[in-house]
N, C-alpha and C positions, 0 to 999 in steps of 0.2 A: 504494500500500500504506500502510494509515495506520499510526501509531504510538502504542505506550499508553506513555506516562510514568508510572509506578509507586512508589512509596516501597521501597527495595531492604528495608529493615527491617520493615514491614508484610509485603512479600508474601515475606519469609522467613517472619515468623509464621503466615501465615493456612497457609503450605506445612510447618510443623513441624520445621524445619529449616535451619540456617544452611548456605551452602552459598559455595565459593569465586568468584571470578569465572569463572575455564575449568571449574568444573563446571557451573555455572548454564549458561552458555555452551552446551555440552555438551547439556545437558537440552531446551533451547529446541530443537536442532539436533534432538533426537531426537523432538521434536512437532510440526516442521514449522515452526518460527517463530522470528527470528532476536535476538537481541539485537545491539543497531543501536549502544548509545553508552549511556557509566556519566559520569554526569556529578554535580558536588557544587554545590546550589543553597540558599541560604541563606532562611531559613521559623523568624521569629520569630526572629531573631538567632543562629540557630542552622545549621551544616551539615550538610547531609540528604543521603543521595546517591541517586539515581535513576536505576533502569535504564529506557531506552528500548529498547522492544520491537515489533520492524517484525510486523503481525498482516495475516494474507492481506484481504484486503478484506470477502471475503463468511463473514469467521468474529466476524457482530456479536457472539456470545457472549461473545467472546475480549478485547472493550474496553472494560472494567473489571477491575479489580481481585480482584471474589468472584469471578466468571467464570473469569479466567484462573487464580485460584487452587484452584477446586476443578476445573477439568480437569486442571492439572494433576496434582493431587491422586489422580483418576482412574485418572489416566495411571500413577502411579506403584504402582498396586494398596494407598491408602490409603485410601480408598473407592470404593462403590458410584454408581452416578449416580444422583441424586435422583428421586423421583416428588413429578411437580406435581402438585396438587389445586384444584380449582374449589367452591368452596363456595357456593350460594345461600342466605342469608338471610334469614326470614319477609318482613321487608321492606326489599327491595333499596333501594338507592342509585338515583334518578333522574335519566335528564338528557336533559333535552329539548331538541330539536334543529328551530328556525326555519326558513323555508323563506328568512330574508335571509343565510342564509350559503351558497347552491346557487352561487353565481357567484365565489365567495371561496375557503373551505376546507370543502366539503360532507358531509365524515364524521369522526366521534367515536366513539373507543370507549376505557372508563373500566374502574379496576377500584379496591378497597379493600382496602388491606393492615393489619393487626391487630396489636397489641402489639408495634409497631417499638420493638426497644433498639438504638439507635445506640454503635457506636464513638466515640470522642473523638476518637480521630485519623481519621475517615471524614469526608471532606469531604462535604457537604450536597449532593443533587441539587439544583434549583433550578427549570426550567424543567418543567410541566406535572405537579409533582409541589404536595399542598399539605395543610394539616395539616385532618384532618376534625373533630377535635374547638373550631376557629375557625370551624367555616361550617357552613351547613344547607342541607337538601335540600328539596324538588327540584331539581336547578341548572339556568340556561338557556345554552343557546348560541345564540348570534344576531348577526344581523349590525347595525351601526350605524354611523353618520355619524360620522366622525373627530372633528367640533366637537362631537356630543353624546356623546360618551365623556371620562370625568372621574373619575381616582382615584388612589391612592398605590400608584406603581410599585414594585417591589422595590429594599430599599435607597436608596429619596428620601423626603426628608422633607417633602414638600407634593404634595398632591393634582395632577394637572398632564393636563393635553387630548392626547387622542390625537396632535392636530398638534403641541402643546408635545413631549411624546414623541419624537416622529418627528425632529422639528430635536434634541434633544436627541443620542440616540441615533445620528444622523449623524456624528457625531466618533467614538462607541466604534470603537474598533477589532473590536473583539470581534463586535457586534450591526448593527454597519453592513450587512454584506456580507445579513442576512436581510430588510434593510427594503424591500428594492424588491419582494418579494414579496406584500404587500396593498399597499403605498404609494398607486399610482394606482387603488384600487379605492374606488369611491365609499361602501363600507359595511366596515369594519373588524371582523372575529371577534373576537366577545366572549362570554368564559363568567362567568355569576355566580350568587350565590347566592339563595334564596327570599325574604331581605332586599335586596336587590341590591347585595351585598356581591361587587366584582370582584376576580375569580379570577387569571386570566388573559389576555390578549392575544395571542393565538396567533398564528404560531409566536414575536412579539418578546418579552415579558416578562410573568412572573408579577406579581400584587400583592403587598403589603409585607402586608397583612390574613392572609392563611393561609400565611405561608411557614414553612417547617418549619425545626425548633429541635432542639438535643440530645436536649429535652425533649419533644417529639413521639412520639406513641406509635400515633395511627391517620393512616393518608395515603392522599389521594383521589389518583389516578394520571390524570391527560386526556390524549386523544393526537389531535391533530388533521391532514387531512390532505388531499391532493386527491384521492387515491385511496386505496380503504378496505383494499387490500391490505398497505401502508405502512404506515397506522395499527397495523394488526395484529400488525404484525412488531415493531414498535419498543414496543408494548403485551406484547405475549407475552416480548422480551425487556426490557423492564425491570423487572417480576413474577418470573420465572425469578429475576434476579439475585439482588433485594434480599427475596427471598421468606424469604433466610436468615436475615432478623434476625426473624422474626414468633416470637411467642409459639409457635406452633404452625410449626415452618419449613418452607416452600414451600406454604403454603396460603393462597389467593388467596381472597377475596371475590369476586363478580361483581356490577355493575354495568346495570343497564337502560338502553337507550339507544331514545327514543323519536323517530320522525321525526312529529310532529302534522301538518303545515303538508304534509304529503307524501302519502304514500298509508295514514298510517298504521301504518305498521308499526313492532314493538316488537322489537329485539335486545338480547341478551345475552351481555357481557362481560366477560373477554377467550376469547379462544378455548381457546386452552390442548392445543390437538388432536394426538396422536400418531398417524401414520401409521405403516402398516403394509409394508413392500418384503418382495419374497423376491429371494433372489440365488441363484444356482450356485456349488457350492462347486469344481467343476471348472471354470468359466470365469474366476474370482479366483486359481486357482491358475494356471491359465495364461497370463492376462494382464499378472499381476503377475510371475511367473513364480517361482514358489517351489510347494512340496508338503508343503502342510500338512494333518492334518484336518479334519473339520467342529468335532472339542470346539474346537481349540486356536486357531480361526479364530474360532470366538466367542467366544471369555477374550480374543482382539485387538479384538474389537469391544470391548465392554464397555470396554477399554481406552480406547478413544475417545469413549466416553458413550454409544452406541448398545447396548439392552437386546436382546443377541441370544439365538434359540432353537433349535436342529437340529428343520428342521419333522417332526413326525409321520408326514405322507405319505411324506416321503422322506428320507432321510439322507444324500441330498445338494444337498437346498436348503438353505438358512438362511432362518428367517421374523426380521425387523430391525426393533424398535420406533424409529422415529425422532422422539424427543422434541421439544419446542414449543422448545428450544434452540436445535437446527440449522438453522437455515433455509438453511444451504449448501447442505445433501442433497437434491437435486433430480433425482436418477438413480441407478440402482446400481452407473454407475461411479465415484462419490463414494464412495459404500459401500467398493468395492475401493480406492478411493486411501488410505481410512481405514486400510484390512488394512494396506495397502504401508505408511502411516506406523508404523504399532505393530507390525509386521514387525522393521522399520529398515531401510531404501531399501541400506543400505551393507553387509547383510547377505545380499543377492539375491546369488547367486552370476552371477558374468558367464559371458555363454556366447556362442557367435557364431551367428548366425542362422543358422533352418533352410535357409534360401533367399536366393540374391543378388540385387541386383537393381541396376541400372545410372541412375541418376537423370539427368533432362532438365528441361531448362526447360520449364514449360508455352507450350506453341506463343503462346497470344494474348499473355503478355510478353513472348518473344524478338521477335516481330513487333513490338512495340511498343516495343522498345529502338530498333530498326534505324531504324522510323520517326522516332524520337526525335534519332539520332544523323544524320538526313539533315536534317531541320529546320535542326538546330544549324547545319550546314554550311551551310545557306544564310541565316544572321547573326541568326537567331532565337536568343531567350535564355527560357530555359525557367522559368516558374514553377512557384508549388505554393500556390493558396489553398486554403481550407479544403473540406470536402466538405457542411458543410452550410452553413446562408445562411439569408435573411429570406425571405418570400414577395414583400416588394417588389423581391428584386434579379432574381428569376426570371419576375415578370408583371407590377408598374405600372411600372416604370423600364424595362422592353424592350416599354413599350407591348400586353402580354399581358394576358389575364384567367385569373387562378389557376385558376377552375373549370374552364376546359378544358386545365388543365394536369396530367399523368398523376405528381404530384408525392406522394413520401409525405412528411408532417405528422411533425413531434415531436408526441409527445401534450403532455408537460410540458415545453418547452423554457425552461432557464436564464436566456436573453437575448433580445431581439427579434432578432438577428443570426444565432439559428439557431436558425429557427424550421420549416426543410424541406431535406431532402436537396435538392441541384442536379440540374438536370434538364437543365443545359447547363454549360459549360464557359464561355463568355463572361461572365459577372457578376463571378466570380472574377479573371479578367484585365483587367476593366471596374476594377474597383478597384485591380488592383496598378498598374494607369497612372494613376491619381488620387494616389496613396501615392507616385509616381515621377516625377511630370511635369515635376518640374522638372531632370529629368535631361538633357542632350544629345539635339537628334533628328537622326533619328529613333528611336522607341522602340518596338521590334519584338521580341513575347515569344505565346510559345505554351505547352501543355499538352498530354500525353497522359496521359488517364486514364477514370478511371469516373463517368459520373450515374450516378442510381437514379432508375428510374421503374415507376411501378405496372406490375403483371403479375396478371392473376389466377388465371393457367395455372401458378404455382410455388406448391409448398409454404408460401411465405414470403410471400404476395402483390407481389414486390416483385422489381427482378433489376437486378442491375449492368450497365452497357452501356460499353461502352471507345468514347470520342470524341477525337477532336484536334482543337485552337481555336489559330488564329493571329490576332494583333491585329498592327494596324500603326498609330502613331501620329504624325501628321506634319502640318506646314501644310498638304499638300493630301492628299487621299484615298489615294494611289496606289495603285488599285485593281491594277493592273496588278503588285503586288508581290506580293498574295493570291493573285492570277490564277495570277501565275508561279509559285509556293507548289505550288499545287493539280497544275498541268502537272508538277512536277519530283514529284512525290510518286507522281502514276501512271501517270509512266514509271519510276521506283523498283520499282512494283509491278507492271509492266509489262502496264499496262492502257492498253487503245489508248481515241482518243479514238474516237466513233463518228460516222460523218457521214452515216449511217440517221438514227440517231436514233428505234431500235426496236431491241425487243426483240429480233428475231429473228435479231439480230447483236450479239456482245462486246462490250462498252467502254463509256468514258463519255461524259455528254456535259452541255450545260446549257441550263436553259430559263429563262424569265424568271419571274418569280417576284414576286408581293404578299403582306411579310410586314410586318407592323407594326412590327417592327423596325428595318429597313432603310429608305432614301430610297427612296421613289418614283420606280419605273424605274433603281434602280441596285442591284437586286437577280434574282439567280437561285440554281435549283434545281440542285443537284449530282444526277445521274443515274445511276445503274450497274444496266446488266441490266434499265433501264425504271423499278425502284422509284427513289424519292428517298431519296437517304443523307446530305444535307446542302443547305449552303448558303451561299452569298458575297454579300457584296454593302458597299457605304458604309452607313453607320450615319444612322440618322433622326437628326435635330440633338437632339429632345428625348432621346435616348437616351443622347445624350452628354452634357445637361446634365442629367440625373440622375443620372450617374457624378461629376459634379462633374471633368468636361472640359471644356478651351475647345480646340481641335482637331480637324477631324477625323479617324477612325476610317472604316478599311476592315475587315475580318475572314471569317476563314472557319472553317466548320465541320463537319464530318463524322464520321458512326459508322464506325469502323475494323472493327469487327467483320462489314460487309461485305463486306470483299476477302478475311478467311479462306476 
């Protein structure tokens, strides 16, 4: 849940009203959002004091300052919520978009805002924001070589090389954590102007050429992104916000955004789109559980910034304009969480349910404790690595090829270290014995839990599967500790072994087995009811020297979800 640090004396003003701390306190509670910590921080020699305000995550509206103060504003029935407006202009603002930035940050989209009067005490946006009356159009976006990029970064006083930059920028604390993001990309996002006057460096720093001043009055807005859905959101919300200070407020300029290098195509910016929900005014009444009208249901929307109307058809739907604000509202049970908020949650009268009902553990966890707890007993010590991982801990390092692995992908992953759901349970353990090896051996640790591996028979294309992985770590293999693991576990589950060795009879049994994985001929198939559910065996030597082991490793593994 992030936090907005506020000036407590600005966002009294912009709220009209001095308020105590248990009222303010109060207020927050009754919009859903908490006040976290009042703290006094010194600004110009002077003491300021500052409420910090815990805001739900997905209420980007909420994290600034105009934002939160004309909701709540809203909220309090001291106005109406704003209508945004999209203006096109004889001749729009251009910016054309290079086909060397498709492998970098592949989409832009810009907007111009008009006779900005800045506050004194409004601290300066900084990043993708920049004065239009310093720069001309058409602008380009494009990608280029770290060594030929060359200009005055925001707030430095000499010209200096994307590389210079980058080593610069390594110390901030501040901009450090976004540089690994182009860093090793052989062509660096760069916006500038029809002089080639630079803009920007997307996502690391504006230039010192267009940054905007007290004295700034028009502002070009860029928003750059991997995906054009993002860009959009954080375009339509920074427009929204600062739309208040325009000569004319909440009216946006639009922006052309051309891809040449591409298929051609010409968009126009920002979106600014309100959607249209209908809800049930009897399913919000009973869900939330209060009885209310249709009027009195929409004077609570409205409350929330949502432009509601008792539809025509019926007078008991409500038709719900959902403004380019919200980007929370992605269902109409948003809608109704909204009623419940501007209700007041503490207002719902308590009532005892219509019906009883006697709660159980879901069968495949109880199962999964029991297994869990026989494990233990037999001197295994239970880990927890992560759920997702690299592609190399799941296919080059277990001697695998990714492609024939039924593994889902992050699209945007943070780190190379999770870069795909696990599709096993052994990588995870592979590593907590590298992170431990210098512990006492033997070093004997297992896991119940979930991969995710593709499905295209679910909804989701994708489905949890519950597996258990024992490792044993030791100068020699001892295979025989797996073995006996596996024996004590289905007689646990009181599965015989089978000495058919067919289907046509219960139980399990083992075959031998060539898995890349494992040593050659010291590997077999776990068997139950004919299909394979797993697998044991000693670990190929390279398997263990890309865990960064010197030891051998025996291990087994099986989907649990078979013996349900």
């Amino acid at each position: 849940m992030p936090t907005l640090a506020v000036r407590r004396d600005a966002l009294f003003a912009a709220l009209g009203k001095d308020y105590s701390e248990q009222e303010f306190d109060e207020l927050c509670f009754q919009f859903g959002i908490e006040l976290d910590e009042v703290v006094t921080e010194e600004e110009d020699n002077q003491p300021v004091v500052k409420y910090k305000i815990d805001i739900a995550a997905n209420r980007y509206d909420l994290l600034c300052l105009e934002g939160l103060s004309r909701a709540l504003r809203i909220f309090l029935g001291k106005e109406s919520p704003p209508r945004y407006k999209k203006i096109r202009p004889k001749t729009p603002q251009r910016l054309i978009v290079k086909s060397t930035v498709d492998d970098v940050r592949p989409f832009v989209v810009g907007a111009v805002l008009r006779g900005i009067t800045f506050n004194q005490d409004r601290a300066l946006v900084a990043i993708g924001t920049h004065d239009l009356d310093t720069i001309q159009g058409p602008f380009v976006y494009e990608g280029k070589a770290p060594a030929e990029i060359k200009f005055k970064a925001l707030n430095q006083t000499k010209e200096m090389t994307a590389v210079e930059l980058m080593e610069l920028y390594s110390k901030d604390p501040h901009l450090k954590p976004f540089l690994p993001i182009i860093r090793d990309k052989p062509r660096y996002p760069l916006i500038s102007d029809s002089k080639g006057i630079v803009l920007s460096m997307p996502p690391i720093i504006n230039g010192e050429h267009s940054k905007i001043t007290l004295k700034t009055k028009n502002i070009f807005i860029e928003s750059t992104a991997t995906q054009l859905a993002r860009a959009r959101i954080v375009l339509d919300t920074l427009v929204c916000m600062f739309s208040e200070y325009c000569e004319r407020p909440f009216e946006v300029e639009t922006v052309e955004v051309a891809y040449v290098d591409g298929d051609g195509r010409v968009e126009e910016w920002p979106a600014l789109e309100a959607r249209m929900e209908t809800v049930s005014v009897e399913s919000i009444n009973r869900d939330v559980g209060i009885s209310i009208s249709a009027e009195t249901m929409v004077s609570l929307m409205k409350r929330m910034s949502l432009d509601a109307k008792v539809s025509k058809e019926s007078d008991k739907n409500i038709n719900v304009e959902v403004p380019p604000t919200r980007q929370d509202i992605l269902h109409p049970v948003d809608i109704m969480e909204d009623v419940g908020i501007a209700y007041g949650f503490n207002n719902i009268e308590r009532k005892l349910p219509k019906f009883g009902t006697i709660a159980v553990q879901v069968p495949l966890n109880s199962f999964t404790d029991k297994v869990r707890e026989e494990i233990a007993l037999m001197g295994f010590t239970e880990a927890a690595p992560f759920t997702l991982c690299s592609k190399d801990d799941i296919a080059d390092k277990l001697r695998l090829s990714i492609g024939k692995i039924p593994a889902v992908h992050i699209s945007n992953p943070k780190t190379l270290e999770f870069q795909v759901c696990r599709t096993s349970l052994l990588p995870g353990l592979l590593k907590t014995l590298a992170a431990n090896k210098k512990m006492p051996l033997p070093i004997r640790l297992f896991e119940v839990s979930d991969v995710v591996l593709k499905d295209s028979a679910t909804d989701v294309g994708a489905k949890n599967q519950r597996y258990v992985c024992l490792v044993n770590y030791n100068k020699s293999p001892e295979f025989e500790v797996v073995h006996g693991a596996l024996d004590r576990l289905m007689q646990m589950l009181e599965v015989p072994f089978n000495l058919d060795r067919t289907k046509s009879t219960t139980g399990y049994w083992l075959e031998d087995a060539s898995v890349p994985t494992f040593f050659p001929g010291r590997c077999a198939h776990v068997i139950f009811n004919g299909d394979v559910v797993g697998q044991l065996g000693v670990l190929h030597p390279e398997v263990i020297t890309n865990f960064d082991l010197t030891l051998p490793v025996s291990a087994l593994e099986i989907d649990l979800e078979a013996f349900l």
